[in-house]
C-alpha positions as CSV (number, residue, x, y, z in Angstrom):
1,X,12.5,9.6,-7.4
2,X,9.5,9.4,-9.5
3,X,8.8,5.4,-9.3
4,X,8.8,6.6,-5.3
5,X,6.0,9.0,-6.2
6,X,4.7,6.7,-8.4
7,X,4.3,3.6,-5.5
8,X,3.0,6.1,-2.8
9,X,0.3,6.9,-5.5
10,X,-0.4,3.5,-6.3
11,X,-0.3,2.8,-2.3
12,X,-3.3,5.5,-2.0
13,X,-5.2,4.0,-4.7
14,X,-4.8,0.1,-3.3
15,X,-5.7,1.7,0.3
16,X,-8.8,3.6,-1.1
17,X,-10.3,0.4,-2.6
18,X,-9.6,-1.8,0.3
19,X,-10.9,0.6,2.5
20,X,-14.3,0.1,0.5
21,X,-14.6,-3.6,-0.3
22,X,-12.9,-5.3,2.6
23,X,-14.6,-5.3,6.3
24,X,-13.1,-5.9,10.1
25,X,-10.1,-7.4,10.2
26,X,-9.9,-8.6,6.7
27,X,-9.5,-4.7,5.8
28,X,-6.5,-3.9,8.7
29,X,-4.3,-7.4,7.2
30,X,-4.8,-5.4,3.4
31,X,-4.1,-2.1,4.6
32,X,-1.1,-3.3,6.4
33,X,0.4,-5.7,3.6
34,X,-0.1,-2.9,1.5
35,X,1.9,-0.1,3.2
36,X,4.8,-2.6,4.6
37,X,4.7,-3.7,0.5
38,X,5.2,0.3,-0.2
39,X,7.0,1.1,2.1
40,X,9.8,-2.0,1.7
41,X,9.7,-0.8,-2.2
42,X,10.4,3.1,-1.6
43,X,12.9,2.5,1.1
44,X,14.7,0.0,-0.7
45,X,14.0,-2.8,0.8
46,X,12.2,-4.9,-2.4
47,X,13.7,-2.3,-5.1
């Protein structure tokens, strides 16, 4: 259970700092490789 806290935290972090540096639709392809790459890890699916 903690390397699932662990991701979601890290997941925050990556979103926060692509939220800042990337623009348009460079930003929505990193925000959403980043929470299917979570995601896929907490669930299971890469873990």
């Amino acid at each position: 259970m903690d390397s699932s806290i662990i991701t979601i935290i890290l997941a925050l972090i990556a979103v926060m700092i692509a939220w800042k540096v990337f623009k348009g639709i460079v930003k929505t392809i990193a925000l959403v490789v980043i929470l299917i790459g979570a995601a896929a890890f907490v669930f299971g699916g890469l873990g």
